[in-house]
Each structure stands twice: as structure tokens, then as C-alpha cells.
Residue, then its C-alpha position, 0 to 999 in steps of 0.5 A: x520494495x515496499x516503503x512501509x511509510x508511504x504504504x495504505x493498510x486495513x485488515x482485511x475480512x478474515x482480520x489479517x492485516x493487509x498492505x497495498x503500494x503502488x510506484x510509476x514505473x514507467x511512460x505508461x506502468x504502474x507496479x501495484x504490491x499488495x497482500x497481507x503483513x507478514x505472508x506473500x505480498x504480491x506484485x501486478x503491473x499495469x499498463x494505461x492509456x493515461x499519465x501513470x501518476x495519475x492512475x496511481x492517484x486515482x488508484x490510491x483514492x479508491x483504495x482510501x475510500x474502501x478503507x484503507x489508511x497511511x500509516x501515520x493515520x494508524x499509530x504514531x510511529x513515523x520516528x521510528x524505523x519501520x518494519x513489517x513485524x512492527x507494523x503487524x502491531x499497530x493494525 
């Protein structure tokens, strides 16, 4: 499951808010989840040669440089109780 607090967001080309997350999984996995707010997010396993933490973090800062941002860098609501309908309102 997606833990929205922790989650990158942008809105995408057509304007529709998207979510990108990512966990270690395991020795060598990390499960990706990516899609737009409010549809169908997505789920994709990956397999690396290297530590999965830093795949992540490799990962994460790519997404950062193509745009994408924390939540609290958006709106500040991180007392609040987050859900996908809420956040659709902030981006």
C-alpha cells in the first residue's frame, strides 16, 4: 500500500496528477507503484545487482529531477490525515 506521506507527485502532461512510490522489498527487489490519483496505480517489481536501498534512492532522485516532489513540498498538510481524494486537491 501507498504511503501518501512519503510518496513523489507531479501532474503529468495531460494535467492529471500522478504518484510515484517505491519499497525494498527484499535482498535484491524493489516494488515500484506508479499512476495517477484517483485511477489505477500501478505495480512493477525490479530485480538489481546492487544494495536495493540504493536502487531506491537512486530512483527517487530521478524522479526528483524530472519533477516530481514530497508532498510537504506541495501543500502543508502533514497533520492532517492523508487520502487520495485530499491530495487530488493540492496538486
Amino acid at each position: 500500500m501507498i504511503d501518501y506521506n512519503i510518496a513523489l507527485y507531479r501532474r503529468n502532461n495531460a494535467g492529471n496528477p500522478a504518484v510515484w512510490f517505491g519499497i525494498v522489498t527484499g535482498a535484491n527487489t524493489v516494488k515500484i507503484f506508479y499512476g495517477i490519483l484517483g485511477k489505477t496505480i500501478t505495480t512493477e517489481d525490479i530485480n538489481t545487482n546492487r544494495k536495493p536501498e540504493e536502487e531506491l534512492k537512486s530512483r527517487i532522485n530521478t524522479k526528483r529531477k524530472s519533477g516530481y516532489m514530497y508532498l510537504a513540498d506541495v501543500a502543508d498538510i502533514n497533520s492532517l490525515p492523508v487520502e487520495e481524494v485530499h491530495i487530488i486537491d493540492y496538486l
